[in-house]
C-alpha positions as CSV (number, residue, x, y, z in Angstrom):
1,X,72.3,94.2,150.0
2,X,76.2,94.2,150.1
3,X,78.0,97.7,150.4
4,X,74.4,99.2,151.0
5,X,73.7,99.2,146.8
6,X,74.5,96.2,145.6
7,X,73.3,92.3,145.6
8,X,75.8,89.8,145.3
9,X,74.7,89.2,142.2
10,X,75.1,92.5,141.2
11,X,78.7,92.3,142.7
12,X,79.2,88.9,140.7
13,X,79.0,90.3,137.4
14,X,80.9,93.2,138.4
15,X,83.6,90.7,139.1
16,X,83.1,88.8,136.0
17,X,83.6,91.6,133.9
18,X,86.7,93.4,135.7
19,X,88.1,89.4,135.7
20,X,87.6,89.3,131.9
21,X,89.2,92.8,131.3
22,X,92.2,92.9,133.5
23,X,93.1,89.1,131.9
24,X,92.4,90.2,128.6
25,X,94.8,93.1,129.3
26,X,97.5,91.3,131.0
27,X,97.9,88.3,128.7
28,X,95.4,89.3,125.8
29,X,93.0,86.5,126.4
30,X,89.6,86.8,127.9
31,X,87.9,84.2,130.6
32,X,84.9,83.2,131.4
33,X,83.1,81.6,134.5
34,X,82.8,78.1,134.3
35,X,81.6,75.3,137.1
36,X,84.1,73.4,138.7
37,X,84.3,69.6,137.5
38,X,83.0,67.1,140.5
39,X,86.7,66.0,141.0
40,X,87.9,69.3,141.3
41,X,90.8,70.0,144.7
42,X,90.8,73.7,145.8
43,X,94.3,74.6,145.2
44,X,96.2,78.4,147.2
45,X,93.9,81.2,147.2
46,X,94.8,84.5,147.3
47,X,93.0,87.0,149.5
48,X,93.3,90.9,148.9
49,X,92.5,93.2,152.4
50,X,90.9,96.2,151.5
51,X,90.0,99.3,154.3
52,X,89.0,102.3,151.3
53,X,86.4,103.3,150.1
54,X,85.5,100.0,151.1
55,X,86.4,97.6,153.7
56,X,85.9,94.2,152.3
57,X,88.2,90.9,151.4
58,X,88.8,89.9,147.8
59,X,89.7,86.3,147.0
60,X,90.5,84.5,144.0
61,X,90.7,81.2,143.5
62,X,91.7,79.8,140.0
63,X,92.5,76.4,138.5
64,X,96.2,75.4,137.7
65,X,95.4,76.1,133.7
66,X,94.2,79.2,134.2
67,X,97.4,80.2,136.9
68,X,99.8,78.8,134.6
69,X,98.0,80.9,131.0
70,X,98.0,84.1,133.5
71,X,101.4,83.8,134.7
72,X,103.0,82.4,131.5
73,X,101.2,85.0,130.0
74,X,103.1,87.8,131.9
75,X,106.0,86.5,132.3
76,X,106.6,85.3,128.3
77,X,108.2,82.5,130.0
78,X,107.4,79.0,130.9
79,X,105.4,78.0,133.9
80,X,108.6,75.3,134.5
81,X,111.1,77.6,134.6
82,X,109.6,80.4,137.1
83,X,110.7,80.0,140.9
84,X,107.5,79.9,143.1
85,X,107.9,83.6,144.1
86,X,107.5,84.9,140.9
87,X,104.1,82.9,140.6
88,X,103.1,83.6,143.3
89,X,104.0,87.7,143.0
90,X,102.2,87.7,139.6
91,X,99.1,85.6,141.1
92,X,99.1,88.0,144.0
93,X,98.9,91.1,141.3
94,X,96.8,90.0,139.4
95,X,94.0,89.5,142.6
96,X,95.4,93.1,143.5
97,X,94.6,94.8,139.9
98,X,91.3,92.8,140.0
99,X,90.1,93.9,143.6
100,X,91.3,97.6,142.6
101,X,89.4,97.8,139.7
102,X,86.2,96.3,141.4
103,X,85.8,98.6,143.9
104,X,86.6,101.7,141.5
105,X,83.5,99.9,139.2
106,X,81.1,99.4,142.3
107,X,82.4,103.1,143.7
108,X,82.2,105.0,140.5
109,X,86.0,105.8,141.2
């Protein structure tokens, strides 16, 4: 059991869920899980440090469609035209508002 309560499965559809919401919110489309096609690269991943309520590591890892609907998305803008710290700023957020919003779910907060 992770964080004494939980599976990781319980965990995983926690994760789904807050991933589906917070999208839906910041660029009013949902997502979904989906495998990762054989000739898939692992691209930047961003990781999140948390100490309270719980001391854990979020990470995210999402394909370049799904970076570039996200940050397009927020931004109103295209992907072409951002500078690679605004990208990478929203990107960073957006694993921020989902790791905040995951422990206040597993918490009760």
């Amino acid at each position: 059991m992770i964080f004494g309560k939980y599976t990781i499965n319980e965990i995983a559809a926690v994760l789904e869920k807050v991933v589906n919401r917070v999208t839906m919110t910041m660029i009013g489309a949902g997502s979904r899980l989906a495998d990762a096609p054989d000739d898939y690269i692992v691209g930047q991943r961003f990781y999140v440090d948390t100490c309270q309520p719980l001391r854990c590591t979020f990470f995210i890892e999402l394909s370049i469609e799904a970076k570039k609907k996200i940050v397009e998305g927020v931004f109103g803008e295209k992907w072409s035209s951002l500078k690679n710290i605004q990208i990478d700023d929203c990107l960073l957020e957006f694993t921020g508002i989902v790791a905040g919003r995951a422990i206040a779910e597993l918490t009760g907060g």
